[in-house]
Each structure stands twice: as C-alpha cells, then as structure tokens.
C-alpha angles and dihedrals in degrees: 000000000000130000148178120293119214123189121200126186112230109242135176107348135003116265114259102275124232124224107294143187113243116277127202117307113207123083128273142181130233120243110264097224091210098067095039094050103034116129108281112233101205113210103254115035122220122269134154091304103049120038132217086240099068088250125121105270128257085262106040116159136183133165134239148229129192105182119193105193133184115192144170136196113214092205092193089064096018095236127153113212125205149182113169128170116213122199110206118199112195103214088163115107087239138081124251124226099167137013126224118218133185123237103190097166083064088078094075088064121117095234095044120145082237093065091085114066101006127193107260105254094024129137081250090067098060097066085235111131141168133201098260142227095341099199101207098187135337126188129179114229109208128156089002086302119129105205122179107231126194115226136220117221115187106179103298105359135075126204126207116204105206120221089222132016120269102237119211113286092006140134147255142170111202116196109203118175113195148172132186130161110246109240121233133249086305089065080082094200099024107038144143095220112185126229141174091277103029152295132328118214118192104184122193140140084034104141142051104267134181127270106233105257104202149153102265102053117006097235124006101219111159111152115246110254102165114290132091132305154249127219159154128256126238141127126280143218117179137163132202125193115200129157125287105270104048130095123225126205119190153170111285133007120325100249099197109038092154098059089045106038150056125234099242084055086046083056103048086053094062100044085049088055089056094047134091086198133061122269123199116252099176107015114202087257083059095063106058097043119081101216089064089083119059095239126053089198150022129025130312113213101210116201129207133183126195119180114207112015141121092223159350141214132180142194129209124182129157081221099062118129114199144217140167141174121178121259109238090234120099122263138277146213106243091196153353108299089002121126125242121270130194116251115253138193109225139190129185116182133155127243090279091061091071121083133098118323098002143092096348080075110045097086093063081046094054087043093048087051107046086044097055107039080046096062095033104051118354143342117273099240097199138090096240145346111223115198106205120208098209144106092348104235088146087225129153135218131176102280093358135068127191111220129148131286087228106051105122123172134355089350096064085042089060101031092051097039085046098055095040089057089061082073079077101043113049100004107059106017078046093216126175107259100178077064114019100034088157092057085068110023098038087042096053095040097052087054081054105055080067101044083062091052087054114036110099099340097313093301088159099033136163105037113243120158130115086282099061126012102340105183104041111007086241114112099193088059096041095054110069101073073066108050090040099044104104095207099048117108143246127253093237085063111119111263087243083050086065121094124209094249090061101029101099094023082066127012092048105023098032089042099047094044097054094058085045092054085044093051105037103030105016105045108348125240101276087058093043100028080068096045100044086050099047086049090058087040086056109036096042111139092349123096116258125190127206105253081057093055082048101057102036082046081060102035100047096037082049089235138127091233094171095109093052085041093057097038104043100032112022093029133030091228115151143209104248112156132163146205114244123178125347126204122193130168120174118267091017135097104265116229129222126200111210122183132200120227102149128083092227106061098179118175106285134185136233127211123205105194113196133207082239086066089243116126134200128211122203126186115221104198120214091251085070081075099054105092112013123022085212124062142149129247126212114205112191127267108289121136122222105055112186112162136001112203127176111214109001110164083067090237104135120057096248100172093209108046089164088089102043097086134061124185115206125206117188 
C-alpha cells in the first residue's frame, strides 16, 4: 500500500528514543547539501556542434572513411598480406594538411610503447613479439594526381603528409601496401590458435585504419596500449585470399557465395534463413572430407562488403564447424547493387568446442541476443553476427565476436551475449573507448544485466560473472569494496588510467550499475527506457561524448541529474544513511528521525514493521537531501510499532547498513 510521506526538520533537541539495537559506533559526518547539490560544470560545454540538449548541434560533423581492401595469408609463414584504398571525405569546416592512421599490429613489437606497463595477461607479458605492421608503399591520390608519400610511423601510429591540403568537404584517395606476421596464441585478439584439424586464424586490427579527426580534439591519436579504439564510420569492401580448404567467416554479408561455396553449403544456407533453429553449414564429417569445399587446390578469395560501420574483422580455419539460424529482423542490403539477405545468427567453432553444454548451443545464444537488444533498444543494422570459438580473447567486431572454443555455460551465455552487445556500444553509438571505456563496457554490460534476466526464462540470471556482481550476484551488496576503496578509480579516469585490478570492479560493474540504479530507483524504466533510446537513435554512427550522454539522460528523463552524475561518474561518493531517534506514543504518527552521511543520496525506502504483522513502506526522495542531511520522518497513525528499517530490500548500494535497521520493544 502507499501512503503519505511527511518531512520534519529536526529542530532543538532529539525525540525520546525508544529501545533500540546498537548502530554503528565510529564517528561520521553528515552530508553537507551544498556540495552534494552544487551546479554541476560538464567537461566540454555546449556549442553549435553539440547541443544543451544532449543532441548532436545544428551544425554536427564527422569525417569519413570507405576502405576497399585486397588481402592474402600466407598460412606457411603466417603472414597476412595487404594492399586497401581508403577514400577520406573531409566533412569537418577546416582544412587538412596531414592524416593520422593506426597501426595496431605495431604493439607486438618488441620496442612498443606497451611494453612498459603491460596489461597483466596480455600478449606483452609473454615475451612473444613480431615485427610489426611493415608499411611497403603508400601514395596519396588528389586531383587525379597519384603522389608517393613517406610516412611517419611513431609506435603505434602512423602520419601522412599530404602533398596538398583537404579542403572542407573535400576529397582523398590514400594507397597503403603492408605486410605483418600474424602472433600466436599468445596475439589474444588477433591470433593463429592451433587445433586437431587445423588453425585458427582470428584476424583483427589488420590494416592500416584512420584515427578519428573531430570537434572536440583535432586528431585523436592515443597510442594503442592495449586497451580498446576510436574510429570513423564508412562501407567496406574487402577481399581475403586463404588456401582452398578453409573456411572464412567475416563482417558483413559474403558477397560471393558462389565462387567460395558449394551448393550444399548455398542450400543450407537457405534453409538456415527459414529456420528458428540452427542448421548445420560445415558438419564435423565435413570437415575431414576434401569434396566438401569447391576447390580441391589451390587457394578461394572470399569477398565481404559491410555499409555503415567503424570496423571489421574475419576467421578462417580448415577446422571450422558451422552453424546458422535466421535472426527474426528484416533484411538488409549488404551493399550497393547487391541484393537483400536475410539476416542470420552464426557460430564457428572447432571439435573442442563440442561437449556438453557448449557450442551446440551459441547460436541460440547470438539469435537470442541480436533479437532482443533489437527490440529493446535499437535495430541491429548488419547482415549477420558470427560468434567465433577460438583463441578466447573475449573481443568484439562489428558482426563477429572472438570468444573461446571452450566456453561452456553460463559462461558462454554471458560471455556471447556480452560481446554481441558491443555491437550497440561502440558500434553502433560510436564512443571513444581509449577515453570514455565506461561509455561501452558499462553500457553494454548494463544491456546485458537484462538480457540474462530474459533469456529462457532467466536460466542464466542473474548475471554474475567478473564483468557485474561477481560475488553474490547482488549488485547493491558488491558494490561497495568499490565505492569504499580509496584507491579505486572514477569512472571519468582515461581507459589507459585503469589498472587491471580495477578494470572490471569499475568500468564494467561500476558502469553498468549506475545506469541500473538510474533506471530502477532514480526515473523508472518507462522514463529511462525513452531517454536511453532516444540517446542510441541520436547518437547512431556519430561520436558522442559523456557530457552529451549527461545532458540528453536529464533532458529527456525531465530530471536535474547533476548530483548522480558527480557522484557516480566524476566522484566515488556513496548513499549511507542511518536511522537516529524514534518516537512513538499509542494512537499517534511515529517519527523517525533519518540522517545523510553519504555523497550519493539516491531515493531510499523506509520500512515500518508492525506486532499485527502489517508493514508500511514509505519513499524518502532525494530532495529530501537539498537543504538539511537530518530529518524526521511521520509515518501514519498505526499502533504496535516493532522495527524501522531503510532499505530494506538491499537495492541501493548504502556502504554502512549497522545502522539501517531499528527494533523497537514497548
């Protein structure tokens, strides 16, 4: 039942106590409302690019790059050899004297800036290092000029001179020729694993791609350490040549099935693209048996297309079982003057991905996932979403994701559902993630604390892995090493700021449960739910920044949020709140007297338990926090008052819970 709620300021002395249980003992100190409460300053203020709003401005820009891109593995040397052209188009009001480029492959070096410092459980602390990114020729192709052009390659980063400035809104065609060895097992998300029938090669971060150019920095030029990336949206073309009997799965749609596949393989296809279950493409007698492929010899150039992405990534193996079941969304066109293909849910995996509990099951997994964030939050824009059993880096690409061949449940549930839903954040809200890392793995984790509640009846919920509540399952309670370790830190840090003992505790855990404790206890989820949808609509393939996901959360919830944004995001403050003195004559409302001590006074709830076994629940707002951090509560006339507890239903994250609860004997 509701009732009223009645605050009283606390004024002269306290109200005669009743008998009460011990509270805490050590000292604190109240919540001073004007620091919880001061205007907030976000870091970048709003201009004709960025609206107050939180919408892109009346006069938004960003660039944009259309790779076409031919490559070849040599699988003896384990080389990947590549030439792309990239067309720039300069949509920025500013001219362009040079391009920035990303090498990524140039991390495995030995003299790599990574080196130092390296993530623990990262290819850098193996000892195991390539050559690199080895750039063989790049030229510049402007007013129908072709003009050789000698780069300059710092670490991980590689500058184009051009021989003439980009204009706005102009135009230019940039030639690179390249070679690197693909590492071992040991590369993590770009990797040639071995298996019983054969390698498995995960190939990502393999070309040369374009640093993101933007209005908020100029180039974005961070240096890959190992963390995530930052880049700018365009369609792809891109072609891999392997030898005869592997199979390659890719980004995007397979644009020459005919070439590539047989048509038992064609057919399969279809029937999978009619079917709600999965239907074998390449069985494990397939596998093993030559006339399976459409070429006995030789070597198969496979060719792929994707509109409207910021990446893509592929794997090839002789050794790949597959699988596919159509995705319930209508189809797409893959590319210009290509026809439109349904969309399907895909897994390759090798032998030692079957076994009980394990790879028969992923595509179900990959279907369940691109349905529901689909209907939940936004359409899933691509042909088709592969999930790969391979090395295990747990990485995600736009329409492929790289997890392990022996994930088995829940952990492949969460570790599937969890990399798809990167094709949400950064994919598609293109965010930078060598900044802003909550902005996608908080983001997606926090989609996917849901998508565990949903999927078959919550078999794998709640969610409880390293990424979200990982003791308990229960956020509220494993939140708070987080929230009172001194050292941990803020969300705002820099993605490269982040070390690994507090990578998961707070980008993804911190980051998810904050939208979780915006969208259940601060606006509801009919009020978020439209403003966190409007936020994807609007930011979709464009480059939000966090102070724009502030101010469109508030504008379009209708709420001042400054005091949860400094608090959860710029600061590590916490709710703790406490129950003082009760007073409580027969036939009159008891009192309560609550205090604030905590820097995060989300809405909290306090419960009046009474010797007829009734209960009361009463909400305290958190404008009950603006001007005083102790206040007194009325309850409404009911004799027989046995216990007071706040929260009690342990749903926000208070960091002192002693002092929460308050029996009452007459």
């Amino acid at each position: 039942m509701s009732v009223r709620l009645f605050l009283l300021p606390l004024l002269g002395g306290v109200l005669a106590p009743a008998a009460l249980l011990p509270a805490t003992t050590f000292a604190k100190t109240l919540a001073d409302p004007a620091t919880v409460f001061a205007p907030l300053t976000l870091p970048d203020a709003p201009n004709v690019y960025r609206s107050g709003s939180g919408l892109p401005g009346p006069q938004y820009w960003q660039n944009r790059t259309d790779y076409v891109i031919h490559s070849r593995i040599d699988t003896q040397a384990h080389v990947l050899h590549g030439s792309e052209t990239v067309t720039y188009s300069n949509n920025s009001p500013e001219a362009l004297d040079v391009l920035w480029l990303q090498l990524d492959q140039n991390i495995y070096r030995a003299d790599t800036r990574g080196e130092v410092g390296a993530i623990p459980g990262s290819h850098m602390m193996t000892g195991n290092h390539t050559d690199g990114m080895v750039i063989e020729h790049v030229s510049v192709v402007q007013g129908g000029r072709d003009v050789d052009v000698t780069p300059l390659i710092s670490d991980t980063r590689m500058q184009l001179t051009l021989p003439r400035t980009i204009d706005p809104h102009g135009v230019a065609f940039v030639k690179i020729d390249w070679h690197y060895t693909l590492p071992g097992p040991w590369g993590g998300r770009t990797a040639v694993t071995p298996t019983r029938e054969g390698d498995i090669y995960e190939v990502a971060q393999w070309y040369p791609r374009l640093s993101v150019y933007d209005d908020r920095r100029g180039w974005n030029t961070l240096p890959y350490l190992g963390q995530e990336f930052f880049l700018e949206y365009g369609s792809f073309d891109y072609s891999v040549t392997v030898p005869w009997n592997y199979t390659l799965v890719g980004s995007g749609a397979l644009l020459n099935p005919e070439q590539v596949l047989t048509s038992v393989e064609r057919n399969r296809l279809a029937q999978a693209a009619q079917s709600d279950t999965r239907v074998m493409i390449r069985t494990l007698d397939d596998i093993t048996d030559p006339k399976s492929h459409l070429k006995q010899s030789g070597e198969v150039t496979w060719h792929y297309g994707m509109r409207n992405t910021r990446d893509v990534a592929f794997a090839a193996s002789p050794a790949f079982v597959w699988d596919a079941a159509r995705i319930n969304l209508p189809p797409v066109v893959p590319w210009t003057n290509y026809r439109a293909v349904p969309r399907l849910a895909m897994s390759v995996y090798p032998r030692e991905g079957i076994g009980p509990h394990g790879w028969d099951r992923s595509t179900d997994y990959v279907k369940h996932a691109i349905e529901y964030f689909s209907s939940k939050w936004f359409e899933y824009p691509w042909p088709n979403a592969i999930n790969l059993g391979g090395h295990g880096a747990g990485m995600e690409y736009p329409g492929i994701v790289f997890d392990g061949m022996s994930d088995r449940d829940p952990e492949l549930f969460w570790i599937t559902t969890h990399e798809l839903g990167h094709g949400w954040f950064p994919m598609i809200v293109g965010t930078d993630e060598r900044r802003n890392a909550f902005m996608d793995e908080g983001f997606n984790t926090f989609i996917d604390v849901y998508a565990s509640d949903h999927f078959n009846n919550g078999e794998f919920a709640p969610k409880r892995d390293s990424e979200f509540a990982p003791k308990t399952g229960n956020p509220a309670q494993d939140i708070v090493p987080v929230l009172t370790d001194p050292d941990a830190p803020v969300l705002m840090t820099a993605a490269d700021g982040v070390s690994e003992k507090y990578r998961h505790g707070v980008t993804y855990f911190k980051g998810a449960y904050g939208l979780k404790l915006l969208r259940e206890q601060i606006l509801g989820p009919v009020r978020f739910d439209a403003a966190f949808r409007r936020y994807i609509a609007e930011w979709a393939f464009k480059h939000p920044s966090p102070s724009d996901f502030f101010r469109l959360m508030s504008s379009e919830a209708g709420e001042d949020l400054g005091w949860f944004w400094r608090g959860w995001y710029f600061t590590n403050a916490a709710p703790d709140y406490a129950l003082g003195d009760v007073h409580h004559d027969a036939g009159k409302p008891a009192t309560v007297q609550v205090r604030n001590y905590g820097g995060l006074p989300l809405p909290v709830v306090l419960r009046a338990d009474y010797a007829d076994g009734k209960s009361e629940e009463l909400r305290i707002p958190t404008e009950a926090w603006r001007q005083s951090s102790d206040i007194v509560v009325s309850l409404p006339v009911h004799d027989g008052l046995k216990a007071v507890t706040l929260d009690p239903d342990h749903v926000i994250p208070d960091i002192d819970r002693a002092d929460n609860r308050l029996a009452i004997t007459p």
